[in-house]
N, C-alpha and C positions, 0 to 999 in steps of 0.2 A: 647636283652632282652627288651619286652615292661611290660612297670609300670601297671597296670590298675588300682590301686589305694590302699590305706593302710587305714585298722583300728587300731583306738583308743582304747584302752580296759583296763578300770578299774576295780583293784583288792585290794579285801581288805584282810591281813594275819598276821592273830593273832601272833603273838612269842609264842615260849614254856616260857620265862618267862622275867622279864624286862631285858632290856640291856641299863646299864648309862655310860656316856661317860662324858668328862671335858663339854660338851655341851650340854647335856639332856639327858633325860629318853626315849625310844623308848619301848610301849607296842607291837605294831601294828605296820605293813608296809600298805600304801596307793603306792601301784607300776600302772604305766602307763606301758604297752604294747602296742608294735606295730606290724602289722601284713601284710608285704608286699606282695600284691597279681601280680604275673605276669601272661605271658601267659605259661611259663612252669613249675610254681610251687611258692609255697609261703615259706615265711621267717616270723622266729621271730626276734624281739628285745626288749632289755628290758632297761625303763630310770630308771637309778641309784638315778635322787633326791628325796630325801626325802620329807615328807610333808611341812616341816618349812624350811625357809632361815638361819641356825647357822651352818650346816658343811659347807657349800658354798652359795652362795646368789641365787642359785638356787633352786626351790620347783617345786613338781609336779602339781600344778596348771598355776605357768609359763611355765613350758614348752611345757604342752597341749595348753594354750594358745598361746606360739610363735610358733609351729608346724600347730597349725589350721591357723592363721595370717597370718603368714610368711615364713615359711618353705616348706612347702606343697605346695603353690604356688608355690613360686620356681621351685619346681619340678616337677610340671605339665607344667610348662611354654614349649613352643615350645621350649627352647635352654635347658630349664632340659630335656624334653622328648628325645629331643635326642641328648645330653652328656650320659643321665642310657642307653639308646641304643646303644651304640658306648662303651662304659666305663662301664658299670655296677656301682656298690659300689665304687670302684675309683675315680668315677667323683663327688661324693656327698661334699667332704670336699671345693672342690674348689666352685661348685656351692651355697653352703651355707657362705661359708666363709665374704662374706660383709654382715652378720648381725652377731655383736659383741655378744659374748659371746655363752652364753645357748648351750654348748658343751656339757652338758648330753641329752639333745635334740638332737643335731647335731649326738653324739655316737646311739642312739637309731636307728631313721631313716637309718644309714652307716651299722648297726648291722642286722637289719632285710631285707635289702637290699641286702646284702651282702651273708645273710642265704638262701635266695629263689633264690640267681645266684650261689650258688656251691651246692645247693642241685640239681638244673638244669643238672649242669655238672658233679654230679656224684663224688664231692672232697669234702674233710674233711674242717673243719673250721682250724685243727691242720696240714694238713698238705697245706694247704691255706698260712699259716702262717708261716711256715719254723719248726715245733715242728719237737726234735728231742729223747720225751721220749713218750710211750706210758700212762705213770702214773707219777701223778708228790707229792710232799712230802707237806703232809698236817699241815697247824698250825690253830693254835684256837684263838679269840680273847674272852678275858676275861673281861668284864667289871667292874663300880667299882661297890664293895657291900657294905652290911650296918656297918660289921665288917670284920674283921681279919679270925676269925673262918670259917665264910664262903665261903671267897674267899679261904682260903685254902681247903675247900670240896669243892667247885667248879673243881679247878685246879687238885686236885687229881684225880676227876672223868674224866677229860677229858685225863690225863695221861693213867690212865684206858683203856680210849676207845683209846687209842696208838698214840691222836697227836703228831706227831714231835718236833714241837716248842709253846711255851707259849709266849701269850701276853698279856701283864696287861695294861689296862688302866689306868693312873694316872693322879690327877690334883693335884693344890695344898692343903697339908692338909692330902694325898693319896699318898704317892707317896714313900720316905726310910720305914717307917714301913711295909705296908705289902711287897714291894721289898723283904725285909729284912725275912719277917718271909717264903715268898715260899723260899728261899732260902737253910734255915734254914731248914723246912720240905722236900723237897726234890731232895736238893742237886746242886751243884755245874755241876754237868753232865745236867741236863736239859738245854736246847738250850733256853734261858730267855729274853724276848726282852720289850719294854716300849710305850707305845703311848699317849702322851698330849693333841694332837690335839689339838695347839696354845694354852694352857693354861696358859704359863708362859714368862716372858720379858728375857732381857738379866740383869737384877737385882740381876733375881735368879741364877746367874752362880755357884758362892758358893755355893749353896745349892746344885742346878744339878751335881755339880760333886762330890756330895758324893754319888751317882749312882757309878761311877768308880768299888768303890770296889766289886760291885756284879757281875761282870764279863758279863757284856751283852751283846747281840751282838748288840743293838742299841737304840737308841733312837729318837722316832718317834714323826716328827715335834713340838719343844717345845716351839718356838715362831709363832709368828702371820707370816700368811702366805704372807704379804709383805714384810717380815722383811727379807730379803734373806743375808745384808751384816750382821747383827747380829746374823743368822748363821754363818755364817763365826766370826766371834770374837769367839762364844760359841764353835766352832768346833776347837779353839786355845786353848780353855782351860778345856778343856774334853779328857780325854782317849777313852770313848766311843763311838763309831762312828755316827754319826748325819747323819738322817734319812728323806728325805724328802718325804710331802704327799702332802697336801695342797698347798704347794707353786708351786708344778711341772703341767700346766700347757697345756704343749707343748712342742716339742722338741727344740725347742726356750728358754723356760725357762728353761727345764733343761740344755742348753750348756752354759748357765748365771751360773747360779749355781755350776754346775763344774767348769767352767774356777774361779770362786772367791773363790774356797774351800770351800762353804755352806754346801757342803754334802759328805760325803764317798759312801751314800747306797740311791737308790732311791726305792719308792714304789710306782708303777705303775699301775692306776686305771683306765681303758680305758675309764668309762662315767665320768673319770675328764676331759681327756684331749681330747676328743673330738671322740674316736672309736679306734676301733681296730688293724687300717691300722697307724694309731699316736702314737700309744702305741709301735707298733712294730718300727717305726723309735726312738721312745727314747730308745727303747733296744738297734738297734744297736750303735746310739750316746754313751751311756753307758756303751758295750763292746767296744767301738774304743776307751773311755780313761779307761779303769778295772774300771771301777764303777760299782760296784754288784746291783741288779734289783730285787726284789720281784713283787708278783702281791696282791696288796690289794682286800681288800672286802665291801662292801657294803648292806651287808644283803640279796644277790638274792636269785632270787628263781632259779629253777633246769636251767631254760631259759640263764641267767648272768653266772652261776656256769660253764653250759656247753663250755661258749666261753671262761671262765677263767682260766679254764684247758688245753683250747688249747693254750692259751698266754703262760700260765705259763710252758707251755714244752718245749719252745724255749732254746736255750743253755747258754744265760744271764743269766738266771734264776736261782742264785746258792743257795738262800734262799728260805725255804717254805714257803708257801704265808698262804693266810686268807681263802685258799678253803677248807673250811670244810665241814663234811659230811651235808646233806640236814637237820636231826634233829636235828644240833646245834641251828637250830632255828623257824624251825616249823615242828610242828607233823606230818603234811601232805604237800608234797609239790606238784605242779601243773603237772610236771613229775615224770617219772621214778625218787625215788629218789637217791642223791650219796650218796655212804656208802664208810668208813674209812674202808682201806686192809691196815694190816702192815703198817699202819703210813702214806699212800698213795691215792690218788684219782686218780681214773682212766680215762682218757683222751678219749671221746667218737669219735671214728672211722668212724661213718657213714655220708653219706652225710650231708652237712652244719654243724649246731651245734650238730647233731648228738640225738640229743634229739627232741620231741616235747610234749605242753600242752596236758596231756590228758581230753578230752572233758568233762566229765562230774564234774571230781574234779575242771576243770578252771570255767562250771559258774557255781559251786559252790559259789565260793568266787567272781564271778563277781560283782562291783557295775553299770557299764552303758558302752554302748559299743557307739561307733560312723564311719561309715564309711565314706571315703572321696575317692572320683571317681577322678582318673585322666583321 
């Protein structure tokens, strides 16, 4: 496979409505794409950071800038051009690997690489990957709102539309009452799970375990995402199983984490921990100790969605993840959009990610495109 070069492409995508988290308000996605052009066909990829450095110290202004810098060199260099010749998508994590960090960059570039060398060869992203469901089980994440009332008509609406599983955002302040009142409105049979995104110390372990009683299936990252041995204390004094996001890293960090008891359930985010081909070794790392594996989400668009259906049909994969249909979060999305079957997202079949941008709805929302010749 020869590279001939990859664009840059920025896209700006209003939400259907605010989404707050323990770390800010999100109106709007500012998403970087990338667009690998070979000699027998092109790839997409899509970078996960966000505009601002608070879910991770990664933004999409840095990673456009360490791709343009440093990355993309790389990969044009005589020993990149022919390691992707030789290796394809394979050889990207090792050639990038001596420049620290900036794995939502790293995942982006592996992503769209990786999309234009099995759409080449005529294979699935899902079955690339080892997926052994054609449709995988959809959950919704629910942000925090301004009261009670409405996150309960939130969450009913999205029962409505037949999510699987519920997830509430909580920070402190946010966190037993409304637990408490979806509960109370609609029952103990809903599959009810919690996300802090580090909002809270190991301080509030009293408080956190009065979570216990609600029956949850977890509780997602409730300290700072260095804090890996204070998971492990919190996960000594909690009935409900502790969830890691933020802290998981690598298949490296998560074999730390398992081995110290930090976490029962990991939630795997492939532009956390650097692409797709890393996501699937912490799966298997995951099923070699019964550590349960979700696939988190990031707000994509149809491009992310589609490679996250195929993670997420792998056989570790015993909890619903965060893929929800394309209108949880914008009216119009860049592709074809995914729509919720019986509680389900369907796992796209065709060569590479099975999906692509269609032309005219993407420069729509285009803001600057930049190409880079290798």
């Amino acid at each position: 496979m020869k590279l001939r070069g990859i664009e840059m492409r920025r896209i700006s995508m209003p939400l259907v409505s605010p989404f707050r988290t323990s770390f800010g308000t999100q109106t709007g996605r500012d998403i970087l794409l990338l667009k690998a052009v070979t000699d027998d066909a092109e790839g997409w990829g899509e970078c996960v950071a966000l505009a601002d450095p608070l879910y991770s110290s990664e933004y999409a202004d840095s990673q456009a800038d360490v791709l343009r810098r440093w990355l993309f060199p790389k990969l044009a260099s005589p020993e990149g051009r022919e390691a992707i010749a030789r290796s394809g998508a394979a050889a990207v994590a090792g050639l990038l690997h001596p420049f620290k960090g900036h794995r939502m960059a790293k995942a982006a570039v592996e992503m769209a690489i990786l999309d234009a060398e099995l759409r080449a060869i005529g294979r699935s992203f899902g079955r690339e990957l080892g997926a052994v469901a054609d449709r995988v089980p959809s959950g919704v994440s629910v942000g925090i709102h301004d009261t009670v009332p409405q996150l309960l008509a939130a969450v009913g609406e999205y029962l409505d539309a037949g999510y699987a599983r519920i997830k509430l955002k909580i920070e402190p302040g946010w966190d037993l009452v409304p637990v408490a009142a979806v509960r109370e409105r609609f029952g103990a049979e809903v599959p009810l799970q919690v996300d802090a995104n580090t909002a809270y110390t190991l301080r509030d372990a009293r408080h956190l375990a009065k979570l216990d009683e609600f029956d949850l299936l977890l509780i997602e990252q409730p300290l700072e995402e260095e804090d890996v041995l204070g998971h492990a204390a919190l996960a000594r004094r909690l009935a409900t199983p502790i969830c890691l996001d933020e802290t998981i890293v690598s298949a490296q960090t998560a074999a730390a984490a398992i081995t110290l008891g930090a976490c029962q359930i990991i939630n795997i985010k492939p532009g956390r921990v650097g692409g797709y081909l890393e996501a699937r070794r912490i799966h298997d790392l995951a099923a070699a100790h019964g550590v349960a594996v979700w696939c988190g989400g990031m707000l994509e668009t149809g491009i992310g969605r589609a490679a996250n259906a195929a993670l997420a049909a792998l056989p570790g994969f015993t909890l619903p993840g965060d893929i929800s249909a394309s209108d949880r979060f914008y009216r119009t999305d860049i592709t074809e959009p995914f729509v919720i079957e019986d509680g389900h997202i369907a796992v796209p079949t065709s060569p590479g990610l099975g999906v692509t941008p269609i032309p005219e709805l993407l420069d729509t929302v285009t803001t600057s495109t930049e190409w880079i010749a290798f």
